[in-house]
N, C-alpha and C positions, 0 to 999 in steps of 0.2 A: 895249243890252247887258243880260242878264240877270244876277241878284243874284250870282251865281259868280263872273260876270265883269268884275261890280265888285269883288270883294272882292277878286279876283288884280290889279288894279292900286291897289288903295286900300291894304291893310295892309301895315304897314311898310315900302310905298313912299316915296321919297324925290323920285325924278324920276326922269321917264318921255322918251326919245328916240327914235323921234316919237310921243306915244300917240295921236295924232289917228289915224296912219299902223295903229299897232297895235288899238287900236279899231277900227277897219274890218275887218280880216284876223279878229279875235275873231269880230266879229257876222257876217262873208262864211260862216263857218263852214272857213274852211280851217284844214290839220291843219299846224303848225308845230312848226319843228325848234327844239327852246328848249338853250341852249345854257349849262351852266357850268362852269368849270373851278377843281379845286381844288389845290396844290401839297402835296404830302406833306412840309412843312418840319417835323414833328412827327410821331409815329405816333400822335396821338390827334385825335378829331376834337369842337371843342367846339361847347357849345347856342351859339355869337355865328356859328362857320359854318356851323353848322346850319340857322342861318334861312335863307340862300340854299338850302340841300337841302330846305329846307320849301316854298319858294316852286317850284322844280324840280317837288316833287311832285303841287304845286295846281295846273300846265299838266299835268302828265302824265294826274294826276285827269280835266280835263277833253278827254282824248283825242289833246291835244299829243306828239309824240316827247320823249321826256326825252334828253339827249344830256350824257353826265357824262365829262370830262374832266379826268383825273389827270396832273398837270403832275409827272410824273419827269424831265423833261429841261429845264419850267423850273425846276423846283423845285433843281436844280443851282444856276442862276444868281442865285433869289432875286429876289424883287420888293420895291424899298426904295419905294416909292410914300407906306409909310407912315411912314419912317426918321429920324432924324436922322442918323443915320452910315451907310456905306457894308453894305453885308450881307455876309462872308464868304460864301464860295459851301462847299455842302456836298459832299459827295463821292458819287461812286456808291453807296458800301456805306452813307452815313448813306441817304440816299433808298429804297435796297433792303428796308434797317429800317424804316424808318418804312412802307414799304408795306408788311407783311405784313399787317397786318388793317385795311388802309385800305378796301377795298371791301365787308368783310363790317358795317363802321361805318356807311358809307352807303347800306348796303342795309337799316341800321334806319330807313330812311326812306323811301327811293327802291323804287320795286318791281321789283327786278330782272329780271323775266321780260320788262317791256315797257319798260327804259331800255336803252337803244345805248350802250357804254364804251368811252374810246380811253384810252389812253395816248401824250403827245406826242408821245414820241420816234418814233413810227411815222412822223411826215415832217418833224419837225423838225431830226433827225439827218441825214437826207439833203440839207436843203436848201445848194445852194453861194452861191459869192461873189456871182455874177453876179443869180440871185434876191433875195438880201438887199439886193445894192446898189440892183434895181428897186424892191423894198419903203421903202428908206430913202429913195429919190430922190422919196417923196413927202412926207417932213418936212422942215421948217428947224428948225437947232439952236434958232432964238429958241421954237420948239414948247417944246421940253423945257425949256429956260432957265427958262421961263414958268411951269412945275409951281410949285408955292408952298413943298414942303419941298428941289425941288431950287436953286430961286432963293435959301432960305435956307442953305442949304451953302455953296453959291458965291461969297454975300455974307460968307460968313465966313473964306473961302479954305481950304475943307476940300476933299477929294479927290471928285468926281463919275469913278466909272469908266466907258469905254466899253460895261462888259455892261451897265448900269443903264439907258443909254440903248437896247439892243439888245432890254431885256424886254419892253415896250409892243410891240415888233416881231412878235416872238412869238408871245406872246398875242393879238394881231391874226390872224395867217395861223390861230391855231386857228380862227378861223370859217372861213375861208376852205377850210381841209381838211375840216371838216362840213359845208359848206354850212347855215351859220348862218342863221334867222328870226328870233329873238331871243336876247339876251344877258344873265342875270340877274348881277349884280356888285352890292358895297357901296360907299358913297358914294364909300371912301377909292380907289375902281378907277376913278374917271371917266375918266382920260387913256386909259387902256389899254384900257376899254371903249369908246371913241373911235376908237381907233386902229383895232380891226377894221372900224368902218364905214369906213375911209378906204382899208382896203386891198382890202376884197372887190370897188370898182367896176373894179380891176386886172384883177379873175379876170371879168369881165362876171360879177360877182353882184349881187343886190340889196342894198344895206348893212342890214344888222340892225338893229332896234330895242334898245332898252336901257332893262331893271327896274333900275333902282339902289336899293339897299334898305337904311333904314337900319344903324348899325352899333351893334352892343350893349354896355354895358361891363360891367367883369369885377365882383369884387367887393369892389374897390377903388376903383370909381367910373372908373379910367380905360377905355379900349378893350381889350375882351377877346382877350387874348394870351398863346398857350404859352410867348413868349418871356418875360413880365411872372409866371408864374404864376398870375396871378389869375381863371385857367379853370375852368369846371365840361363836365370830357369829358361825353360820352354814352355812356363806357365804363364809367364811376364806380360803383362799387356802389351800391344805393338806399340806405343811410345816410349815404353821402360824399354823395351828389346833395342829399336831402335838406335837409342840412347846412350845405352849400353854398350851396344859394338861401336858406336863411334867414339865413344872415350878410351876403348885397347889403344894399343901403343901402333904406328906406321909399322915399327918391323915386324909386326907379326901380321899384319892384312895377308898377306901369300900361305901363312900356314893355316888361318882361319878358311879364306878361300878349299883348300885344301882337303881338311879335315869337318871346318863344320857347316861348307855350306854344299850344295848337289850342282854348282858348276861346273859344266864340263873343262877338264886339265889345260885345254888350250887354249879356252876361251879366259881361264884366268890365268893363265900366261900372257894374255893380251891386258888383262882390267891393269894387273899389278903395273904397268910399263906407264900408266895414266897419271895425274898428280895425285901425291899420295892422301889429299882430301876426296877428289873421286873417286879412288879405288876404294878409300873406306865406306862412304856413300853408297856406292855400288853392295859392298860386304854388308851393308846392314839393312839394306832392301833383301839381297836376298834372303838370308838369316830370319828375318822376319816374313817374307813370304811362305817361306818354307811350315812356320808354324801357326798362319793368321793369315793367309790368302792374301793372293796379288793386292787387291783392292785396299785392305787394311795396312798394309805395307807403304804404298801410295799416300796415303793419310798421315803416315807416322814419318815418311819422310818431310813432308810438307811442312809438319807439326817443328820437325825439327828446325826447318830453313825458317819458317815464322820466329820460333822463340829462338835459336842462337846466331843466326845472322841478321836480325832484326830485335832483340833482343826481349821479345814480346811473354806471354803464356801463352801454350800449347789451348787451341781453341777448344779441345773437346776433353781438358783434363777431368780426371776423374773425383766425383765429390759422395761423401760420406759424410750420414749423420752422428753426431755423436754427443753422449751425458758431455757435460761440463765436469763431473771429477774421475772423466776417463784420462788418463795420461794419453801423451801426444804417444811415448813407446808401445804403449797397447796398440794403440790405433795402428803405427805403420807396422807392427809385428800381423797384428790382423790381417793390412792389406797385403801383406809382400813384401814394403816397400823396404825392409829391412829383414834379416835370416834370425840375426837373435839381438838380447839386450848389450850383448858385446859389441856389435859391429853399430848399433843405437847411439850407446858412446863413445866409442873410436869417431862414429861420425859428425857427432855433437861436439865432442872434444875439437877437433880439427876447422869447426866455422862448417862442417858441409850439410847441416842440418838449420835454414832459414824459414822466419816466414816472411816471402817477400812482399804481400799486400795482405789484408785484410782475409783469413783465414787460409790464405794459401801458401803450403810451405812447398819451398825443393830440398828432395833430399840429395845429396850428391849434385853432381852436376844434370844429369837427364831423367831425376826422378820429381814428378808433380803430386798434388793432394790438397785439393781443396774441403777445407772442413768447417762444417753447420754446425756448432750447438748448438742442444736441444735441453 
């Protein structure tokens, strides 16, 4: 294999099924149908799902079909894979939301001209009893049982619904409608990534390999999640982004380098060796480049070194008019500056939601909003 195509199964790979099998088909030189799918449970897309769109892009790069699939029909059902509790299912109109600028999100990455897009519900809607039941008739329950957060529910005598068992199902026949070669998913996807190879030998297909790739945490140290807050979108203005990577924690700058930014492996084996305020420095220039251009990057470092080593406001913060009996929570739900009214009062709650002079608040530590009423 050439150096490319080491690096597409070496960085922030996790485990490879079967790479002996996918290593072959790389170097045979054949053109493969790479496959991910992402569910619109959020209308923002962050740098932790990003890295799978990065990995998408590094087959595409090297002449692979990128094949991107927007799960609006499972995104209904919700995938609790990674849960402690049961997932409320969202409705059509939250999904219809959350998709309006889902695709022009991942076309900051993906290159649109030469990636194939479905949207599930194009044969998941259709599919009847009789289909699903031949799909299911290749599981036993002790499969699912087996899962390690569903074994833990069950052991607790907490509710496992029938959709929860239905998602992996799913997600499976999505290769199965693209005619899947490989499957890129994060660690927390094994079962469901699994599951496609089990169902395509139904369709006489070939079963698809599978990138599993590590999973990133937020900046609170746990798993980076819209649910949890502790995201940094790729929609974020360069001050919030900025801001954002520099408040992760030092031990993770090497796996952020890694995973979410396109520095080459050696040269961030060099940053990380730096003080661990310049290596983060360093991570949040990139990171920000990568989605707002050198120049804007430049700025928002600047922005930074003005307001917290100097302790000043960000010179080019961002301002919004707004009614007098709008609440502040409308406002920063509008801007971004906050994902729901949960994380609104966690942050309120905590002192992280100030207004430090005369209409301008920070939220968090690296987020600004200067506000006019009107």
């Amino acid at each position: 294999m050439n150096k490319g195509q080491e690096e597409l199964l070496t960085r922030g790979v996790s485990e490879i099924i079967d790479k002996k099998h996918l290593e072959e088909k790389l170097v045979s030189g054949k053109k493969l149908r790479v496959k991910l799918g992402i569910d619109p449970t959020s209308p923002n897309i962050h740098i932790g799902r990003a890295v799978q769109l990065w990995k998408l892009r590094a087959f595409q790069d090297l002449g692979h079909t990128a094949v991107f699939i927007v799960g609006d029909f499972t995104g209904v059902v919700g995938d609790t894979s990674d849960k402690e509790s049961e997932r409320p299912m969202l409705t059509d109109e939250q999904i219809k939301d959350n998709l309006k600028d889902y695709l022009n999100q991942a076309f900051k990455i993906l290159d649109p001209k030469k990636t194939e897009t479905h949207y599930n519900s194009e044969w998941l809607s259709k599919l009847g009893f009789l289909e699903l039941a031949k799909i299911a008739n290749l599981f036993g329950l002790h499969e699912f049982e087996s899962r390690e957060v569903i074994a833990r529910r069950m052991k607790a005598g907490q509710r496992v619904s029938f959709q929860e068992l239905m998602y992996p199902l799913m997600q499976g026949y999505d290769s199965v409608a693209v005619k899947s070669d490989v499957e890129i998913g994060g660690t927390d996807q094994r079962f469901n990534l699994l599951t496609g190879r089990r169902i395509q030998p139904l369709y006489k297909q070939e079963p698809q390999d599978i990138v599993m790739l590590d999973l990133l945490e937020g900046m609170d140290g746990r798993k980076m999640s819209s649910s949890w807050g502790n995201v940094i979108n790729i929609t974020d203005v360069p001050n919030d982004m900025f801001g954002k990577v520099m408040s992760v924690k030092d031990e993770l700058v090497a796996k952020y380098l890694k995973l979410a930014s396109l520095v080459p492996t050696e040269e961030a084996r060099e940053i990380i060796k730096a003080h661990p305020k310049d290596a983060k420095t360093r991570l949040a220039f990139e990171i920000t480049k990568m989605y707002h251009g050198e120049e804007a990057s430049k700025k928002a470092q600047e922005n930074f070194i003005e307001t917290f080593s100097k302790g000043g406001v960000p010179k080019d913060i961002e301002t919004v008019r707004a009614n007098k009996e709008t609440s502040l929570v409308e406002i920063l739900l509008k801007q971004g500056l906050v994902s729901s009214k949960t994380e609104f009062n966690r942050l309120n709650k905590e002192g992280a939601i100030k207004e430090i002079e005369n209409g301008v608040y920070r939220i968090g530590k690296h987020r600004f909003l200067r506000i006019k009423t009107i």
